[in-house]
C-alpha positions in Angstrom: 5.6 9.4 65.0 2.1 8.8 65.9 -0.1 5.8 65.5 -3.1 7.0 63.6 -6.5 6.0 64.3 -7.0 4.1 61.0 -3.3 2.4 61.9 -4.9 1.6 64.9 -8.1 0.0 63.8 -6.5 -1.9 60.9 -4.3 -3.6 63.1 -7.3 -4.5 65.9 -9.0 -5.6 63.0 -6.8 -7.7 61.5 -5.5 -9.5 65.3 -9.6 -10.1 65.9 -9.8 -11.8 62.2 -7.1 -13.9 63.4 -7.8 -14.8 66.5 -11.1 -15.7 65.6 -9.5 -18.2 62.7 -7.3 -19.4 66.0 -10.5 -19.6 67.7 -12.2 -22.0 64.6 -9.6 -24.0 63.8 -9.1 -25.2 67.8 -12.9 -25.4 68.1 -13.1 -27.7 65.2 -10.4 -29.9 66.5 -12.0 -30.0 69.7 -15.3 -30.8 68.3 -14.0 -33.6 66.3 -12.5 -35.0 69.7 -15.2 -34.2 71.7 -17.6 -36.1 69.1 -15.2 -39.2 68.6 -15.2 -39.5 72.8 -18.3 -38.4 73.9 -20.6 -39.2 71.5 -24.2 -39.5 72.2 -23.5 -37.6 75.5 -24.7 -34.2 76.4 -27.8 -32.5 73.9 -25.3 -29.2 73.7 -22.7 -30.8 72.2 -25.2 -32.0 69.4 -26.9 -28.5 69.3 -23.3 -27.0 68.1 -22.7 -30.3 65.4 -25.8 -29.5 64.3 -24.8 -25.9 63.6 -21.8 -27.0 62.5 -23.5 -29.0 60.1 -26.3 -26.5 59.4 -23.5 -23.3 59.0 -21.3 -26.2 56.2 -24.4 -27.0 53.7 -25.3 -23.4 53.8 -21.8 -22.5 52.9 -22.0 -25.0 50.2 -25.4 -24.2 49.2 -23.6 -21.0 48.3 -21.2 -21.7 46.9 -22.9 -24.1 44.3 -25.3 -20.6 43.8 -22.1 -18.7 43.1 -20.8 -21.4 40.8 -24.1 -21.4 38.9 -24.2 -17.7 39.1 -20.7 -17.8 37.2 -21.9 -20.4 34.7 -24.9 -18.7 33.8 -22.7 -15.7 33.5 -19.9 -17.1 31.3 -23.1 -18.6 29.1 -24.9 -15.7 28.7 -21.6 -14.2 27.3 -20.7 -16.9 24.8 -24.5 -15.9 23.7 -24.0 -12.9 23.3 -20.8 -13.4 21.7 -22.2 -15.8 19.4 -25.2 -13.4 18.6 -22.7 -10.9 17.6 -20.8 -13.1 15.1 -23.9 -13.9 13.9 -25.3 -10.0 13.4 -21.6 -9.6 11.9 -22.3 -12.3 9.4 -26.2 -10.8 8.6 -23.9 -7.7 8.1 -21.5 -8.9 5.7 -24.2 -10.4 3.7 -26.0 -7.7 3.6 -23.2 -5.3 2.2 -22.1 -8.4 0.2 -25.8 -8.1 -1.3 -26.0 -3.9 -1.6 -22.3 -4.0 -3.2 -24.0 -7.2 -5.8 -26.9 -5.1 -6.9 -24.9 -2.0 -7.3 -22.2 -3.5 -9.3 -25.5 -4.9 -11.4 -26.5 -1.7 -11.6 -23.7 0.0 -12.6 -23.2 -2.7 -15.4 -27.4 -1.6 -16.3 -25.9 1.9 -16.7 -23.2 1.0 -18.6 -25.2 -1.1 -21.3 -28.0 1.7 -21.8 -25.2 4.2 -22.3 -23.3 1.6 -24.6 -27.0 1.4 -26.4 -27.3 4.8 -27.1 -23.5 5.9 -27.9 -24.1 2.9 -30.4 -27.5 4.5 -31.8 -26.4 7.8 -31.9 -23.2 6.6 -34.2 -26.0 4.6 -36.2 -27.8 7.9 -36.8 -25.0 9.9 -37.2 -23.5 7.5 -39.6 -27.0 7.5 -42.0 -27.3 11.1 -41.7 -23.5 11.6 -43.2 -24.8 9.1 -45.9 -27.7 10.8 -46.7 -26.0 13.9 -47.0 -23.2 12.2 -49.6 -25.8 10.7 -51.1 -27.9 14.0 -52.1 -24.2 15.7 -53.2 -23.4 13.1 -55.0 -26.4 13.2 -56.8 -26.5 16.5 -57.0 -23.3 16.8 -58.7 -24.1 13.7 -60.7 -27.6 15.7 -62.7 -25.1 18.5 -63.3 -22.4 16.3 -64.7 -19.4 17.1 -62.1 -18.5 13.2 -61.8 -15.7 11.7 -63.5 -16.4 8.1 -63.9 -12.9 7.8 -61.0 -15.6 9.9 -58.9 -18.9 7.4 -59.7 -16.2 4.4 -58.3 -15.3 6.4 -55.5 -18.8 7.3 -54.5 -20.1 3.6 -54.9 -16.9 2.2 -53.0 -17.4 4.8 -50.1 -21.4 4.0 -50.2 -20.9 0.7 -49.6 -18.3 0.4 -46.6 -20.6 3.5 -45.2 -23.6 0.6 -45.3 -21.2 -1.8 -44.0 -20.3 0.1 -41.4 -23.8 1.1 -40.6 -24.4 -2.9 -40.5 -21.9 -3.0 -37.8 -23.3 -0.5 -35.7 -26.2 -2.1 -35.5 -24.7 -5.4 -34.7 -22.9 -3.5 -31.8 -26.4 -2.2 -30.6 -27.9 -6.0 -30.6 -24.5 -6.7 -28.5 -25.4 -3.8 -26.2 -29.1 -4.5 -25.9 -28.9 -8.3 -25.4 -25.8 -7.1 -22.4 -28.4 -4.9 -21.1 -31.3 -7.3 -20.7 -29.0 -10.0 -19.5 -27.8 -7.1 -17.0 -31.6 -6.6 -16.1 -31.9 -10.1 -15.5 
């Protein structure tokens, strides 16, 4: 089988990456023995620290711009984060607000209907009276009525009114529910 161009390539890649990391490493320890020795001799020698020196802080100087970088990063993402939570709150409140005001006004609509179920019975229940009333007087100028029949009437008047009188307590009830509903 064939070596493959890209085969070929990789691996005189990756021997030139390592040979230039051979290369560093015995240049550094040669450095640092050619500084301890011959210090202050030769202005090449201090040319090459000096690069050295120069090639370090820049490598530093970049990382502390990628560490900031990543800070800034990580911050900006617990912002946004904590913005979120923040618009999820506004948003709970919010529906926590819409479903308030439409359970108040569902309990508005119940209250007015209440009110007129209870005024319509009040109506209903003085109409039906009125209507006794007139047979019962009717029947009374042509002498129909027993006297059992005059008892009857009287008893039947009265817990009509008395019911009548409750009906309208039940509307004060509803109203007084309805504008504390409004309220």
């Amino acid at each position: 089988m064939k070596p493959t161009k890209a085969i070929l390539w990789g691996l005189l890649l990756f021997s030139t990456v390592t040979f230039a990391q051979d290369l560093t490493s015995i240049k550094a320890t040669d450095s640092l023995k050619v500084d301890s020795v011959y210090v202050g001799f030769g202005s090449s020698n201090q040319k090459n620290n000096q690069k050295e020196i120069d090639r370090e802080m820049a490598y530093e100087k970049q990382q502390r711009k990628a560490e900031k970088a990543k800070e800034k990063a990580e911050n900006e993402a617990k912002d946004r984060e904590r913005d979120m939570k923040k618009q999820e709150r506004k948003l709970e409140k919010q529906e926590k607000e819409l479903k308030k005001m439409a359970n108040k006004q569902e309990v508005i609509a119940d209250a007015e209907q209440e009110v007129s179920k209870a005024k319509e019975k009040v109506q209903e229940a003085q109409e039906d009276l009125v209507k006794k009333t007139e047979k019962y007087e009717k029947n009374l100028k042509k002498g129909k009525l027993s006297p059992n029949d005059i008892a009857d009437f009287e008893k039947d008047k009265s817990k009509r009114l008395e019911k009548i009188e409750d009906l309208k307590k039940k509307i004060e009830k509803a109203e007084k529910k309805l504008s504390k509903a409004k309220n």
